[in-house]
N, C-alpha and C positions, 0 to 999 in steps of 0.2 A: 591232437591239435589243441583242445583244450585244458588238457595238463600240462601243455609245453608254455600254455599263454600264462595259466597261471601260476605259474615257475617265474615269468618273465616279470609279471605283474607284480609277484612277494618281491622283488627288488628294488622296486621304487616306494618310497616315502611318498605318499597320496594327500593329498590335499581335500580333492575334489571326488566323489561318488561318481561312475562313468560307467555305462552298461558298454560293453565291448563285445557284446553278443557269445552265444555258446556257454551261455549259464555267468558269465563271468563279470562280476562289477566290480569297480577296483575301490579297495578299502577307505574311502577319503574321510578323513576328520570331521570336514564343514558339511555344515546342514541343507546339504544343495538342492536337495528335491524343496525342502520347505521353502527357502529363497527362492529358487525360481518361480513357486505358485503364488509370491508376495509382490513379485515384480509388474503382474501384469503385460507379459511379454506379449504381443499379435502371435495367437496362432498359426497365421500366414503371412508369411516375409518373403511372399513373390514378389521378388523384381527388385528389395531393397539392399541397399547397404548395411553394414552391421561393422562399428569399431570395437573392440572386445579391451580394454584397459587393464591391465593388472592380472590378463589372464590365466595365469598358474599352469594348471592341469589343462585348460582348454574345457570345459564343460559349456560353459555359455555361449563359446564361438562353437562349437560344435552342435550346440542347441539350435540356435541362432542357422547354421547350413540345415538342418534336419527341418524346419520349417521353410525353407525354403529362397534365406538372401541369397540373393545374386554375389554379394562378394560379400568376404566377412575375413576382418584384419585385427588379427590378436598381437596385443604388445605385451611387454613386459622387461621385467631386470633381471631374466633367470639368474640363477647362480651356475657356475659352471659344473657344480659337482653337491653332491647334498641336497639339504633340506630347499625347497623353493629352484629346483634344479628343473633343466626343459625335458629331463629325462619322462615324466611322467606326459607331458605334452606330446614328444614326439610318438612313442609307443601309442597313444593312442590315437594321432592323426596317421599311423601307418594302419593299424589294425580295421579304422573304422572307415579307410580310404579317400581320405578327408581332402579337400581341395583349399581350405581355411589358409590365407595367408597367415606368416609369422614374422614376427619382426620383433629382437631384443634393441630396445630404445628405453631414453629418458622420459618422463611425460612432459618436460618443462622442453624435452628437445621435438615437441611435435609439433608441424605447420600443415596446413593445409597445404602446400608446395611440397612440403615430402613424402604425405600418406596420404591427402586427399580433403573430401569434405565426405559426414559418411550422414542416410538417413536420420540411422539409431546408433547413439553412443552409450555404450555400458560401461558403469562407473562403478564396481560393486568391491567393497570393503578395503576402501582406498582411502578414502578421503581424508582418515581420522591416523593414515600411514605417511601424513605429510606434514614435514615443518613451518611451509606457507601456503593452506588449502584455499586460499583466497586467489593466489598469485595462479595455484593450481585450475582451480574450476574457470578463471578468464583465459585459460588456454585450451581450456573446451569448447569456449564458446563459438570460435571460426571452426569448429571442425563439426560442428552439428548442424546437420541441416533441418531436422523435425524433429527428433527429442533427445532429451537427455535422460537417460534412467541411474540412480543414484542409490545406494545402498549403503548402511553404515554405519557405524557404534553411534550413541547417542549417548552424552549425559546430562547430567543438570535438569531433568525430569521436573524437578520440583521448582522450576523457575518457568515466569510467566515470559518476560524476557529476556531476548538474543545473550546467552550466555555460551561462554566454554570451560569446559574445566581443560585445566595442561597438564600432563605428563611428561616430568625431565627426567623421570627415572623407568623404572620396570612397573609402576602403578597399574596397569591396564595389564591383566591376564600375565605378567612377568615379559612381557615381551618390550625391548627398549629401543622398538622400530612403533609406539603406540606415541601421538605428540598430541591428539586433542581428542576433547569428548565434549562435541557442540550440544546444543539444546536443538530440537524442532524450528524452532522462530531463527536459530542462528546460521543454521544452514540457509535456512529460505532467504536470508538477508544476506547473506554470501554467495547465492547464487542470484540475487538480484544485482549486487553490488559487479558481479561480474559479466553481468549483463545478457542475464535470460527476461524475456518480459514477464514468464508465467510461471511461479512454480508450485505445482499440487503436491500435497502431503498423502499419499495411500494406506501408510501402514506404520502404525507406531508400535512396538514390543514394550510393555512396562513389567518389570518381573514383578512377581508374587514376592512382598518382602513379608518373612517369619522374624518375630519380636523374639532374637535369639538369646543366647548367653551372651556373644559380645555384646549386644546393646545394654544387656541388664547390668552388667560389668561398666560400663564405660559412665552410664548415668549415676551409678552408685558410687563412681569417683567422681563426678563430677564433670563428666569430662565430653566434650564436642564428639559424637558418633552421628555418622551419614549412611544411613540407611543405602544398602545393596538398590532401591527398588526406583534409585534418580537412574539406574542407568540401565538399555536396552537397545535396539537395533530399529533402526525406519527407514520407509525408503520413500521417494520422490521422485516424481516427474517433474524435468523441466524444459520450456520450450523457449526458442529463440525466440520468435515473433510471435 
């Protein structure tokens, strides 16, 4: 049984870290144990709602049933086949006998009329994956009823104000699905603007920058170098009322 799973497991492309029991966790990329202990998640989610946004693999909607929501509805844009594929989602909502609703959707195509209103909505490494995250976060705001949790590349570190850096090419990690790297202050003002009344800041990541050879290089020409250490990962709570 558990050679057969992890037979089944080498064939999906992982995203997400996912204990599926009988020794076997599947290979994921992203740092999901550590994210999920930044998030501040309730231990106990008896009786709640859980929207799970952008959920790839399913670990947080899966997290999120293991504590105990009452219902818990993961979206996304699978791809049909490959990388960001539902393949890894399903295999693990059959293995771990999971009741998680799923639904492939747009986030710009979500109402409260077609998925609902949920307690807790999970925002997690989204944000900075959209072309208008403004446009984005005010179509959150009908659908949360008591908070918003928000995850998400950050740049502009070295700015005291609402700043973004943009990405039109592969800037961000080579990937050319990356369109913005807000500041701290910038998110909180785009989730004000979109109309949450509260928003707390929990966790900000600033890398360790080392005064490398590029910089040594770049000053001895004379020339503009932006230190690795404006950009890292934070996350925030925000509430409607």
């Amino acid at each position: 049984m558990a050679a057969a799973l992890q037979q089944e497991v080498a064939k999906i492309r992982w995203f997400h870290s996912i204990d599926l029991g009988s020794g076997t966790v599947t290979p994921g990329i992203d740092r999901t144990a550590s994210k999920l202990s930044r998030l501040a998640l309730p231990a106990d989610l008896t009786g709640k709602s859980v929207l799970d946004i952008g959920a790839w693999d399913g670990f947080f909607s899966f997290e999120a049933e293991r504590r105990g929501a009452s219902r818990v509805l993961a979206i996304d844009r699978w791809a049909e086949s490959g990388w960001a594929s539902r393949d890894g989602f399903d295999l693990a909502h059959s293995i771990l006998g999971s009741k998680v609703e799923a639904l492939k959707i747009d986030l710009f195509d979500l109402t409260p009329a077609r998925v609902g209103v949920f307690d807790f909505v999970l925002f997690l490494g989204v944000l900075y994956h959209l072309r208008e995250p403004l446009a984005g976060l005010e179509r959150l705001r009908p659908l949360t009823r008591e908070k918003l949790f928000v995850e998400t590349h950050v740049d502009m570190l070295h700015c005291k104000e609402a700043a973004a850096a943009f990405y039109p090419g592969v800037e961000l990690n080579g990937d050319p699905s990356s369109w913005w790297g807000p500041n701290p202050a910038a998110v909180a003002e785009w989730l004000n603007q979109a109309g949450f009344a509260r928003t707390d800041l929990l966790y900000v990541q600033r890398p360790v920058w080392r005064f490398g050879h590029a910089a040594h290089l770049a000053l001895l020409r004379g020339e503009k170098f932006m230190p690795a250490f404006r950009r890292g990962r934070a996350v925030f709570h925000a509430f409607p009322e």
